[in-house]
Structure formats: structure tokens, C-alpha cells
PASEDO-559590 format. One record per residue (C-alpha): z negated, x negated, y negated; residue number from 0. Coordinates in nm, 4 decimals. Layout:
{{Z, X, Y}, NUM}
...
END
This chain:
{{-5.2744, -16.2333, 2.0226}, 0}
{{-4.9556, -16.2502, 1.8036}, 1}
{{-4.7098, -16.1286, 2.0543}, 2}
{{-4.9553, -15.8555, 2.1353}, 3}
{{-4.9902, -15.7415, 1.7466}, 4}
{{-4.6735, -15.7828, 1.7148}, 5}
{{-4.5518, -15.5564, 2.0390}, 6}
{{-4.8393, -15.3217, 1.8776}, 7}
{{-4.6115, -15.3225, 1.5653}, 8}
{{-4.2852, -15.2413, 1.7198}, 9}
{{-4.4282, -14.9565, 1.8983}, 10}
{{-4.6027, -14.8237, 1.6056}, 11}
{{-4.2486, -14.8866, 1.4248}, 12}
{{-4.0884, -14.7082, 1.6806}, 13}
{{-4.3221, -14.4369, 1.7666}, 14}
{{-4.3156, -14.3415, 1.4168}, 15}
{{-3.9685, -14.3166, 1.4009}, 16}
{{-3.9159, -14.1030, 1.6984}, 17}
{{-4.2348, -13.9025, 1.5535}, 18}
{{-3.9872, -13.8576, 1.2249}, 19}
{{-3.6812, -13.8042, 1.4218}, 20}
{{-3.8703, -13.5024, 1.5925}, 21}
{{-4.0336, -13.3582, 1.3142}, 22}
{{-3.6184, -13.3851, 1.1449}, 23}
{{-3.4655, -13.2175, 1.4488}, 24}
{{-3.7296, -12.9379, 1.5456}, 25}
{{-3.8946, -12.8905, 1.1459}, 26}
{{-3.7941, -12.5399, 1.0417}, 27}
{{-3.8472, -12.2687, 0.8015}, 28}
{{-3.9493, -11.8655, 0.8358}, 29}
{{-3.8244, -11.6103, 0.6870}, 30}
{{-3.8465, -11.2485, 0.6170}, 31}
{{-3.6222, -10.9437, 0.6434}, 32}
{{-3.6031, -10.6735, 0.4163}, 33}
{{-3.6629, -10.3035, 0.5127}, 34}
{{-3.5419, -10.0264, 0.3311}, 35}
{{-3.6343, -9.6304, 0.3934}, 36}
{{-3.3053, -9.4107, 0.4965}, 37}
{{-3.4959, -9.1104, 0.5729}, 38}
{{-3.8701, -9.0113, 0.5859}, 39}
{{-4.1625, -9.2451, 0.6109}, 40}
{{-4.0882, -9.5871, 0.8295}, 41}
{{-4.4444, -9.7663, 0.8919}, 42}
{{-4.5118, -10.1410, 0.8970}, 43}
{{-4.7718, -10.3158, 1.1409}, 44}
{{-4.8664, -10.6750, 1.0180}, 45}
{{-4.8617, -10.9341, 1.2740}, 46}
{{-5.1932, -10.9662, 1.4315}, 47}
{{-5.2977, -10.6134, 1.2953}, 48}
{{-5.3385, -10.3209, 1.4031}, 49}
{{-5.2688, -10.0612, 1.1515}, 50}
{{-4.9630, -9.9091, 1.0246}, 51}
{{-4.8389, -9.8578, 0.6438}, 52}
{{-4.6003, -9.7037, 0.4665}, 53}
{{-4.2642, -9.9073, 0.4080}, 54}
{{-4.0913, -9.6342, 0.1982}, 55}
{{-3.9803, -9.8906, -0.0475}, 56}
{{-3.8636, -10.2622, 0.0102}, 57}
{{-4.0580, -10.4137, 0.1559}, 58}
{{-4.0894, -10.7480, 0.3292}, 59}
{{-4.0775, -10.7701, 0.7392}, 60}
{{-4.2310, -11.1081, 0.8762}, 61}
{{-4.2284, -11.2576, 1.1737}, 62}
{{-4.4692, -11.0724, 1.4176}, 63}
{{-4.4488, -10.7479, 1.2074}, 64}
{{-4.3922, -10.4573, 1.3916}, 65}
{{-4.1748, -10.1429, 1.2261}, 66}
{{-4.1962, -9.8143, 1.3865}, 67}
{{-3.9916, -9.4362, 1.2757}, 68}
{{-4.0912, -9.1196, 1.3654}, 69}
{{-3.8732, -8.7905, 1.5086}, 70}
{{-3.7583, -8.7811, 1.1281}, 71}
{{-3.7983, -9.1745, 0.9456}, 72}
{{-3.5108, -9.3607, 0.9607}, 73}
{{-3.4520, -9.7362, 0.8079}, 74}
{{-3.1934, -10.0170, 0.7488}, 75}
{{-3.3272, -10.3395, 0.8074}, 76}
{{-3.1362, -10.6830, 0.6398}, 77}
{{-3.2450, -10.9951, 0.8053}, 78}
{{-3.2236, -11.3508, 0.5742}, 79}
{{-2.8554, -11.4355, 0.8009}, 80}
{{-2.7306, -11.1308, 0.6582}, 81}
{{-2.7220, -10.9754, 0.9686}, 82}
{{-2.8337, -10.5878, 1.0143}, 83}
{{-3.0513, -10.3415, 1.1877}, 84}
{{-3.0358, -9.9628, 1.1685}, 85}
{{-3.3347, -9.8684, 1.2926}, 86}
{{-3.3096, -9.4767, 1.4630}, 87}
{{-3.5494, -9.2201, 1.4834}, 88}
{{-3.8321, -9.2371, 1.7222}, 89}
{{-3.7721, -9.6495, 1.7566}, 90}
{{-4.0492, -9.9651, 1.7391}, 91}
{{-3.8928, -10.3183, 1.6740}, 92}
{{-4.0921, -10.6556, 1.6302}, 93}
{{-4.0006, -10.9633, 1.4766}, 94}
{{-4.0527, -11.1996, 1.6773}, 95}
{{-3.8898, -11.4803, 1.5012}, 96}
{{-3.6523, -11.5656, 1.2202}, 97}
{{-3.5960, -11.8922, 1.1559}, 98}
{{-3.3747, -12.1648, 1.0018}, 99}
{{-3.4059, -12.5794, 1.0596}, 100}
{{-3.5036, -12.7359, 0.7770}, 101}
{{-3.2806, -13.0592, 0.8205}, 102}
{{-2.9705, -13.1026, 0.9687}, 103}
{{-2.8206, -12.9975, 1.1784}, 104}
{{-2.8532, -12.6468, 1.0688}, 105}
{{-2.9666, -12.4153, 1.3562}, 106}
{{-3.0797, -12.0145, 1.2659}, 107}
{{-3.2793, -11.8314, 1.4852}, 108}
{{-3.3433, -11.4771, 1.5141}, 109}
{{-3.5293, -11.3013, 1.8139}, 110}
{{-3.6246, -10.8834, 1.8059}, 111}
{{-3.7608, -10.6809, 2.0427}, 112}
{{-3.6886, -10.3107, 2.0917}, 113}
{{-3.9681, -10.1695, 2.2432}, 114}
{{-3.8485, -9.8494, 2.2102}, 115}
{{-3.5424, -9.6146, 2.0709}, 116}
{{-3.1900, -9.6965, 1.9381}, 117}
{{-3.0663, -9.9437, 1.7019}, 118}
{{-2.7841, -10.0297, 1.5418}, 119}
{{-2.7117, -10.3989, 1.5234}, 120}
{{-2.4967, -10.5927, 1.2908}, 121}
{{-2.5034, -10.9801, 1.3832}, 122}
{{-2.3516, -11.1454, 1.1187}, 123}
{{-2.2042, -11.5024, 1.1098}, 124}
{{-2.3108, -11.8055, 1.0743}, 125}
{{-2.3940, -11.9663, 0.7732}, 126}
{{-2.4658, -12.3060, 0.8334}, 127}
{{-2.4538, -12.4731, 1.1542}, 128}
{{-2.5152, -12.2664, 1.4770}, 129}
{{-2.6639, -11.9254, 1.5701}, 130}
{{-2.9003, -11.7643, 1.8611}, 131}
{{-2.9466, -11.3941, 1.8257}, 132}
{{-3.1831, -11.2688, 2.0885}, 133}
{{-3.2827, -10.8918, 2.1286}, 134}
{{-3.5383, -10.8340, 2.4233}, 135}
{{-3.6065, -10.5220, 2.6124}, 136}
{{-3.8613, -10.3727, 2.8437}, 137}
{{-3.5374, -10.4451, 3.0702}, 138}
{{-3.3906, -10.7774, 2.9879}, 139}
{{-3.2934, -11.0121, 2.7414}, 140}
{{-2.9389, -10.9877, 2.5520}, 141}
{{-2.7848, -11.2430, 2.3201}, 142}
{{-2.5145, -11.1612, 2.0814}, 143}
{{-2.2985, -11.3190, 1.9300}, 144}
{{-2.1691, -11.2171, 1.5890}, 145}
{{-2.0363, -10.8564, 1.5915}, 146}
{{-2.1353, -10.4761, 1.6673}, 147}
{{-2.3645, -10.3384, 1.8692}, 148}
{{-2.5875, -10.0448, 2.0082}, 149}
{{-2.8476, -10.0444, 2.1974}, 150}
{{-3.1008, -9.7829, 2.3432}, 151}
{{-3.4366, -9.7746, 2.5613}, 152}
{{-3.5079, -9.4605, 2.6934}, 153}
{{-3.5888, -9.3203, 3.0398}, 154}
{{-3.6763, -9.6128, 3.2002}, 155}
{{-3.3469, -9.8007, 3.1408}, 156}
{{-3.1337, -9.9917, 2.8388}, 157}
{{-2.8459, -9.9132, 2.7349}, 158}
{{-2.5943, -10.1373, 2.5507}, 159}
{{-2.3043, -10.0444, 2.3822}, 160}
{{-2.0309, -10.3078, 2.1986}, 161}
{{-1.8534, -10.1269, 1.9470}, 162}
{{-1.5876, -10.2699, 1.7217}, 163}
{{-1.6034, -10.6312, 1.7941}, 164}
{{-1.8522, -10.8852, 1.9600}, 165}
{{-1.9947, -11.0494, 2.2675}, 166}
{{-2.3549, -10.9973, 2.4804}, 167}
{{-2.4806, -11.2009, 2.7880}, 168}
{{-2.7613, -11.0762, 3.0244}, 169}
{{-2.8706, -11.2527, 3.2551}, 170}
{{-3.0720, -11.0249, 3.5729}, 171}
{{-3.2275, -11.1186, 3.8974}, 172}
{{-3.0053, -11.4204, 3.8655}, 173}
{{-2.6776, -11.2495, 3.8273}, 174}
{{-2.5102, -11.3151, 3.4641}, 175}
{{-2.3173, -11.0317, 3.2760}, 176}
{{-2.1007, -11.0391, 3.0140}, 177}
{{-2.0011, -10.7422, 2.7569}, 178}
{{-1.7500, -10.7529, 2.5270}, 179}
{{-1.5669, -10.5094, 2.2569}, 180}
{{-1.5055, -10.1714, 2.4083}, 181}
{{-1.7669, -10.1729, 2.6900}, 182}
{{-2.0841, -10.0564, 2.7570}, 183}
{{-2.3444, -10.1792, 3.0218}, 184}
{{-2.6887, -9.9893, 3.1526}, 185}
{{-2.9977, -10.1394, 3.3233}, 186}
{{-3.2895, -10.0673, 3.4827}, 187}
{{-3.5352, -10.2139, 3.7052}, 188}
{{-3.3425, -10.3350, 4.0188}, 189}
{{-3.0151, -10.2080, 3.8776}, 190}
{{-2.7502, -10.2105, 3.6285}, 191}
{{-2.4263, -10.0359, 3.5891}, 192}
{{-2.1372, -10.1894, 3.4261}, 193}
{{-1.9719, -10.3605, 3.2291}, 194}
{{-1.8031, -10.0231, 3.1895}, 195}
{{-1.5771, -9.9031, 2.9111}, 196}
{{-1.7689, -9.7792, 2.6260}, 197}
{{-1.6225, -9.4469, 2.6681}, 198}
{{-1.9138, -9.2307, 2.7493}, 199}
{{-1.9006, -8.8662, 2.9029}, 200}
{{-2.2138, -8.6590, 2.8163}, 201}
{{-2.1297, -8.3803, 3.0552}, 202}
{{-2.2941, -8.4363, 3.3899}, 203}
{{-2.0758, -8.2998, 3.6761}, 204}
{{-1.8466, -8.1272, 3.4839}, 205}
{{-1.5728, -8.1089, 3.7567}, 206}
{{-1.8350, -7.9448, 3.9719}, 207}
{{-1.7993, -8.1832, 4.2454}, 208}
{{-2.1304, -8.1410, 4.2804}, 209}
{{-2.1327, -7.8051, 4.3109}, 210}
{{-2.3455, -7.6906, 4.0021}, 211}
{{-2.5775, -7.9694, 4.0168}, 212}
{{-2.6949, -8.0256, 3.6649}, 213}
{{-2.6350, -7.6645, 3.5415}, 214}
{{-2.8028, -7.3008, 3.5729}, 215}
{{-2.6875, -6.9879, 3.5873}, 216}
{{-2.7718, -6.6041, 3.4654}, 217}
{{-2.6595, -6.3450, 3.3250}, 218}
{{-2.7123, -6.1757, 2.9076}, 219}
{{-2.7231, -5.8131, 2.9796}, 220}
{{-2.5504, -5.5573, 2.7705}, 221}
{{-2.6415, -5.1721, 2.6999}, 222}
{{-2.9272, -5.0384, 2.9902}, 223}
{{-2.5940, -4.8262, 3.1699}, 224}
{{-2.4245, -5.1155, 3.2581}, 225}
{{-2.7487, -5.3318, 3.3554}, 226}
{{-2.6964, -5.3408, 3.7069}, 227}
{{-2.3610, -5.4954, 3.6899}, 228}
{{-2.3790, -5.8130, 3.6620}, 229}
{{-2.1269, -6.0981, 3.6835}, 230}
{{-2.0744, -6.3225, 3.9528}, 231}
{{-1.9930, -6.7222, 3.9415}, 232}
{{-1.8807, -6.9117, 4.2639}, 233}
{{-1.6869, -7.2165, 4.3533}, 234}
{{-1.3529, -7.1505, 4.4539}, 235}
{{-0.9727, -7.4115, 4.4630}, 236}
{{-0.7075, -7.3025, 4.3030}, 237}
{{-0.3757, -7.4135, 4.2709}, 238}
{{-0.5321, -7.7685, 4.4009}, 239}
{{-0.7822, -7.7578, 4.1611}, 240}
{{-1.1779, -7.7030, 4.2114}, 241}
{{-1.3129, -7.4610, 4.0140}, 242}
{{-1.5896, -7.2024, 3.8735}, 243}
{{-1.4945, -6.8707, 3.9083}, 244}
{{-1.6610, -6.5977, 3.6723}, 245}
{{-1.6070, -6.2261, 3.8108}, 246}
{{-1.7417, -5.8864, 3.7394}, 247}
{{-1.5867, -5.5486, 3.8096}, 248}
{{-1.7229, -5.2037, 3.7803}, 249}
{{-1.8656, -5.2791, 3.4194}, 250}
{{-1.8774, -4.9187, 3.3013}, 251}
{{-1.7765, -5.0154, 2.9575}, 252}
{{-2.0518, -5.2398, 2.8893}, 253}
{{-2.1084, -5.5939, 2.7313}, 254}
{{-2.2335, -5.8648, 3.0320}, 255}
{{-2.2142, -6.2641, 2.9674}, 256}
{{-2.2238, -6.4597, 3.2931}, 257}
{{-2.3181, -6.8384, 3.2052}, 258}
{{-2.3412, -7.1621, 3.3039}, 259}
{{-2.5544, -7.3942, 3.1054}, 260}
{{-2.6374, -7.7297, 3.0730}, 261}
{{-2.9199, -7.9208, 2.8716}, 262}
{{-2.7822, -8.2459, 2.7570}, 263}
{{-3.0352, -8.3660, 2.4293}, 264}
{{-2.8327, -8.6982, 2.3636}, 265}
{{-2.8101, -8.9059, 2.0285}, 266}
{{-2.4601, -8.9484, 1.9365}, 267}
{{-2.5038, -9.0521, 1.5747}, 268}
{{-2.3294, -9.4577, 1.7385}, 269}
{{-2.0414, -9.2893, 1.7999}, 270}
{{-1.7169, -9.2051, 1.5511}, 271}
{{-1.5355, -8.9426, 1.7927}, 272}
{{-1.6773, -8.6579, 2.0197}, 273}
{{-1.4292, -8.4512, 2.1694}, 274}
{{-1.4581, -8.0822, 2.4216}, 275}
{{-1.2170, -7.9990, 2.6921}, 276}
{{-1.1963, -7.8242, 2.9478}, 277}
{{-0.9111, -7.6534, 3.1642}, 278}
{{-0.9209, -7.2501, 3.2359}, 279}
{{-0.6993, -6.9793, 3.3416}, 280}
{{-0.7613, -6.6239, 3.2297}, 281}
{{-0.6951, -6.3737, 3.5152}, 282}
{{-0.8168, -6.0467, 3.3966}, 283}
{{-1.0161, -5.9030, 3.0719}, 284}
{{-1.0834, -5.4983, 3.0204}, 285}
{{-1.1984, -5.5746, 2.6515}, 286}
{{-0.9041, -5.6896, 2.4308}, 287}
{{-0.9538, -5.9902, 2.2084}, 288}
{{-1.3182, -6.0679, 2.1626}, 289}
{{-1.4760, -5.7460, 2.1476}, 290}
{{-1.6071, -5.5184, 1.8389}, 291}
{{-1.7820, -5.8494, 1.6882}, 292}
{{-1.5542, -6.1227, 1.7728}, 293}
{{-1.7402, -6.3031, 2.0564}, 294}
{{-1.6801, -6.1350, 2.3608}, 295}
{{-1.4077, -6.3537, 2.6066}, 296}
{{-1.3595, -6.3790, 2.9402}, 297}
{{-1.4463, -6.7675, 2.8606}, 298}
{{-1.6062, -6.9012, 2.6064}, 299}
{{-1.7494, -7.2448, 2.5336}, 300}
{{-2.0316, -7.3649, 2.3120}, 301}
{{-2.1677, -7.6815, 2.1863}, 302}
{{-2.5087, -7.7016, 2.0369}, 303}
{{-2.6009, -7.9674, 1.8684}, 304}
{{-2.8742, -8.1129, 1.5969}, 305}
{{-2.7563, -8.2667, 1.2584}, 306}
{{-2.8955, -8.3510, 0.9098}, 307}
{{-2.9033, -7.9857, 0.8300}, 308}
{{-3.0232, -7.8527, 1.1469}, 309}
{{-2.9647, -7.6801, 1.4545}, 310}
{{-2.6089, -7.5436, 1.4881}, 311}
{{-2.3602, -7.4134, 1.7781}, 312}
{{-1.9726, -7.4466, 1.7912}, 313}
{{-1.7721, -7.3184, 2.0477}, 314}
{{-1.4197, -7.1544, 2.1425}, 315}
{{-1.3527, -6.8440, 2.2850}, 316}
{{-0.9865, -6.7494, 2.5083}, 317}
{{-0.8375, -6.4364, 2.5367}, 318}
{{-0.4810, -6.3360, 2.6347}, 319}
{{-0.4527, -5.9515, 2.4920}, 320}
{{-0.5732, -5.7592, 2.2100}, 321}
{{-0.4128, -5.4536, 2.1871}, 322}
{{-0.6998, -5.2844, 2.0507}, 323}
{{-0.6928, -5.5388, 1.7364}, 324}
{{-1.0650, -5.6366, 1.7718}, 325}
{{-1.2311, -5.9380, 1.5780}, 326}
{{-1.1415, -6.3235, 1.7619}, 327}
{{-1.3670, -6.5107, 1.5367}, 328}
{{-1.3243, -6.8591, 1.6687}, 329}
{{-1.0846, -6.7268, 1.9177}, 330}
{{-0.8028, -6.8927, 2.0930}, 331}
{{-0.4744, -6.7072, 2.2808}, 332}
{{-0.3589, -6.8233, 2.6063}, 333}
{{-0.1130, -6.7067, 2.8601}, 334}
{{-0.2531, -6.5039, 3.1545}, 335}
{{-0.2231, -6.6289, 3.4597}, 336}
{{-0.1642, -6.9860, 3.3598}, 337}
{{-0.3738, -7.3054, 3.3659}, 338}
{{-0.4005, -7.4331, 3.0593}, 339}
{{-0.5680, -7.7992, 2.9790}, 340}
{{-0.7450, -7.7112, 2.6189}, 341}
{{-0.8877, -7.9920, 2.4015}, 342}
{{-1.0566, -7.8808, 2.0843}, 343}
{{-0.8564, -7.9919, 1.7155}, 344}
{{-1.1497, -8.0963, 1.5798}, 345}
{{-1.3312, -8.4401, 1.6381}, 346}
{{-1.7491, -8.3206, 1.6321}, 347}
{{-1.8595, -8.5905, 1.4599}, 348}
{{-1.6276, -8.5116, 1.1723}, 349}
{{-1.8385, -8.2156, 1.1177}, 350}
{{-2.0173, -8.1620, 0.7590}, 351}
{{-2.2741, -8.2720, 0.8092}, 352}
{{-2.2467, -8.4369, 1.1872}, 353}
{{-2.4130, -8.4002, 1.4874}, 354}
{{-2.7036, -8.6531, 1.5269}, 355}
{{-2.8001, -8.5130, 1.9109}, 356}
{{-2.5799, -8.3247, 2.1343}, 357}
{{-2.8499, -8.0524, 2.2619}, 358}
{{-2.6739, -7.8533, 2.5190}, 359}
{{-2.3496, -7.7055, 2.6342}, 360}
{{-2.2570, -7.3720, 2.7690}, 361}
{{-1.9634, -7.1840, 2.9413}, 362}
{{-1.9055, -6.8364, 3.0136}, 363}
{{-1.7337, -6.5481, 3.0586}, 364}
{{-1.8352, -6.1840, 2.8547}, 365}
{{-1.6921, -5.8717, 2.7928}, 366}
{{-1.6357, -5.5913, 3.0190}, 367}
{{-1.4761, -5.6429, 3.3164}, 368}
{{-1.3423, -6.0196, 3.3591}, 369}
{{-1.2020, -6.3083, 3.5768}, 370}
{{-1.1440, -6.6118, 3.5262}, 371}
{{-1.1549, -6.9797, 3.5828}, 372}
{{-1.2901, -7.2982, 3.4757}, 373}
{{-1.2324, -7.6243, 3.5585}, 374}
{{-1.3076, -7.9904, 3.4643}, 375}
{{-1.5457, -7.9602, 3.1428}, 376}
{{-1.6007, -8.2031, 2.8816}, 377}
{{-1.7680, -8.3669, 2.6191}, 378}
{{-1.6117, -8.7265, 2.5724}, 379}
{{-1.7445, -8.9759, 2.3422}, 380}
{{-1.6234, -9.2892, 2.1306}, 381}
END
């Protein structure tokens, strides 16, 4: 009976002490993040609730919250690690966990979920100890470590972007990626693209390689005399390049746009540089310059795009005479009969106020009579 109370002991002894030991390594505490309004009205959903209220001013985010912005509310999110969240329009996040170990060794924790929408992410570094930083998505999991990132969920797919400096792993079906500074990586169900540089063109097809897949055509009639004269626009290689070719002839004096358009309605408000190009060679205009009001070229290129102010358009026009002195409001002189390879001075998203969403992009040809050509369009962002 002695040796069995006193094997009883030990294992008591000992079973308490492993009981201790795992209460020391696993113990931890929560904590919550602060959320503070940029724009509109964010809304908070309690954990285990189902309603949604107002989180215009600071106000605590726990674990299991939800926060959701509408088409206008944006908000800026600052988790206990220091780390960051800017939290987009139209976006839903939950906490699912923010945590630190109580007792050594030090161990933070901090897993989101982006249900839906863009966000901004800031992972900051560690304060004590080690770090997991977990973001899921309806398309995988991510882990970052400390540094910059973007990431998306929209149209059945995820987008990730690493901006300035940092590190994500995904792991899908089995197959590990990696994406570091400078790249940019997609997935969706059964597929992902990348680890690509984080260089993003938001022109689809503009080297018309597929013929003009992605774009439409028409015509803008002028004055009713000249209404059944409209411009043309084929494919054509010139000069070893392939290109659109905008024609019309017989205008009887009158004002005609021929266009190609493409809708585009993409949030650039991650990036720091958006810059248009295209290449063109002017090959005949009746009308000199751009016309009696300044925007009539035999190719012209605009950018429409959404920003804190509102809807606006910017865009270049090319023209090689203007003997009759007319108005070139935005207009730029080029040689006839050359190619020229034309990028635009001006950055976009150094714009007052920026773009937030690139909404479409047009090019065309207007005037009188015209032809010309058009070649390798586009809209490159960084």
C-alpha cells in the first residue's frame, strides 16, 4: 500500500507539473484592434451577432467581430502588434484571432479573413518573441511575414500583390508558392497564375493580337449631311507592326469619331504609378489641328476614371498640321508619316485628386477625313 500511494504521489506530482507546464506554454491573452472611419459609415458585427452598427468613431474590434464598408465607407484598422489594415470600399473582414502567450516564450498570433474586397495590409514586426500572420480567403490561406501587402477577392479569384517589402506563402492543392517584394500572384479554384511581377497591365489585348477581343466599336456622328459617312476600323501590319487602322474618306466637311472602346472598372488606389502609351502614325487629316473646339484628331485617347471628386476623363489628342490655327486643347504634334512610341508626361495617380478606379479607356480617330494607325495600347501600373 505504500509503494502504491506513493507511485499515486509521483504521478499526481508529475501530472501536475506537466498540467502547469501546458497551461505556461499554450496560456494566452486576446486582444482587440482599433478601427477608425476614413470615409463614410464602416459597420461592426459582434461575434456571435447578427446585426451591424455604426463604427464611425474608435471603436474596439474583437476577436470574431466582423467589419464591413460600403461603395463609399472606408476604414484604417490598427491591430495590438502594431500591424495595419486599410480596409477598401465594398470589403468584409473578420477577426478571427489576435492573440499573445501569456508566459514565455512570447508567441503573437493574428488570423483575418477577407471575405470580400481589397485591403491594404501592413504586418508589422515582432515585438516579443515570434509572429504568425494568417489572412484567409474564399481561395486559400496566405501567411506574411512582416512587410506590405495587397490583396483583393473579386470575381471568383484572389489576388495578391507584395509591394515595397515582404514575404507570403500559399500553399494549394499541395503545391507551395512563395511571393516576395515586387510580385504579384492570382488564384482561383483549380488555378493560380504567378508569382508574376507586380507590374500589372489593365488594358486587355491592347496589341490586338486578339483581334478586338475585349473592345467595341461605332461610330459619333456629326451634322445629318455627312451621316452616312462613316469611318472604318480594320486590322492591318505595317512596317512589321500589327495594327488598327481608322479610315474615312468622302466626309463632306463633316465631324465623324470612329472608336474603339474598352470597359475596364478596376481599383487602382494600391498602386503609386499609372502610366498610358500607345504607338500611332498619322497618315492623313482634312481638319487642321483639332478642329473649331479643340478635340477633333485623327487619334485621340481617353482615360476615364473615378476619384475622390468624381467622375473625370483625360486623354491626348495627335495631329501633324494646323494651318488653319484651330484650338489643340490637350493636343500633341507629331510627324506625318512616322511611327511614333508616345507615353504620357504625367503619372495618373499623381492627379489632384487621384484616380481610385480606372473606368474605361477609349481610342479614336475624328475630324473630317482621316487615317491613321494605332498600335500597342496601354495602361501600365505600379
Amino acid at each position: 500500500m505504500l509503494w502504491g500511494a506513493s507511485i499515486a504521489f509521483v504521478l499526481l506530482v508529475v501530472g501536475l507539473a506537466l498540467l502547469a507546464r501546458g497551461y505556461w506554454d499554450t496560456a494566452t491573452d486576446r486582444h482587440d484592434a482599433t478601427v477608425t472611419a476614413i470615409a463614410g459609415t464602416p459597420l461592426k458585427s459582434p461575434a456571435r451577432k447578427a446585426q451591424w452598427v455604426s463604427a464611425v468613431a474608435d471603436v474596439a474590434l474583437a476577436e470574431g467581430d466582423r467589419l464591413r464598408t460600403d461603395e463609399v465607407a472606408q476604414a484604417f484598422v490598427t491591430l495590438f502588434d502594431y500591424s495595419t489594415l486599410l480596409v477598401y470600399s465594398n470589403t468584409e473582414v473578420h477577426l478571427l484571432r489576435q492573440r499573445s502567450s501569456r508566459f514565455a516564450p512570447q508567441q503573437e498570433e493574428v488570423e483575418l479573413a477577407l471575405e470580400q474586397g481589397k485591403v491594404h495590409v501592413g504586418v508589422g514586426p515582432p515585438l516579443r518573441g515570434d509572429k504568425s500572420f494568417r489572412l484567409r480567403t474564399p481561395h486559400g490561406v496566405f501567411d506574411l511575414e512582416e512587410g506590405s501587402y495587397t490583396l483583393q477577392v473579386e470575381r471568383g479569384h484572389t489576388r495578391l500583390r507584395v509591394a515595397e517589402r515582404g514575404q507570403a506563402s500559399i500553399e494549394v492543392d499541395g503545391a507551395a508558392y512563395t511571393v516576395v517584394r515586387g510580385q504579384r500572384l492570382a488564384v482561383a479554384p483549380g488555378r493560380v497564375l504567378g508569382p508574376v511581377a507586380a507590374n500589372e497591365e489593365l488594358i486587355y489585348n491592347g496589341d490586338f493580337a486578339q483581334g478586338f477581343s475585349g473592345w467595341l466599336q461605332g461610330n459619333i456622328l456629326g451634322f445629318k449631311e455627312g451621316t452616312d459617312v462613316t469611318g472604318g476600323v480594320s486590322l492591318t501590319v505595317k512596317d512589321g507592326r500589327l495594327a488598327v487602322r481608322f479610315l474615312r474618306e468622302g466626309s463632306k466637311g463633316t465631324h465623324n469619331e470612329t472608336y474603339l472602346y474598352q470597359e475596364i472598372d478596376r481599383d487602382v488606389s494600391e498602386f503609386s504609378e499609372l502610366w498610358l502609351s500607345l504607338e500611332l502614325q498619322l497618315v492623313h487629316q482634312s481638319l487642321s489641328g483639332g478642329g473649331y473646339l479643340g478635340s477633333e484628331y485623327p487619334v485621340v485617347i481617353r482615360v476615364t476614371y473615378r476619384s475622390a471628386s468624381g467622375d473625370s476623363t483625360a486623354g491626348y489628342g495627335f495631329y501633324y498640321e494646323n494651318f488653319a490655327n484651330n484650338r489643340t486643347n490637350d493636343g500633341v504634334p507629331v510627324p506625318q508619316q512616322v511611327w511614333l512610341k508616345y507615353t504620357a508626361p504625367t503619372n495618373f495617380m499623381t492627379l489632384a485628386p487621384p484616380p481610385k478606379r480606372i473606368l474605361s479607356v477609349q481610342v479614336s480617330a475624328s475630324g473630317w477625313d482621316y487615317e491613321s494607325l494605332v498600335a500597342n495600347v496601354a495602361l501600365s501600373a505600379r
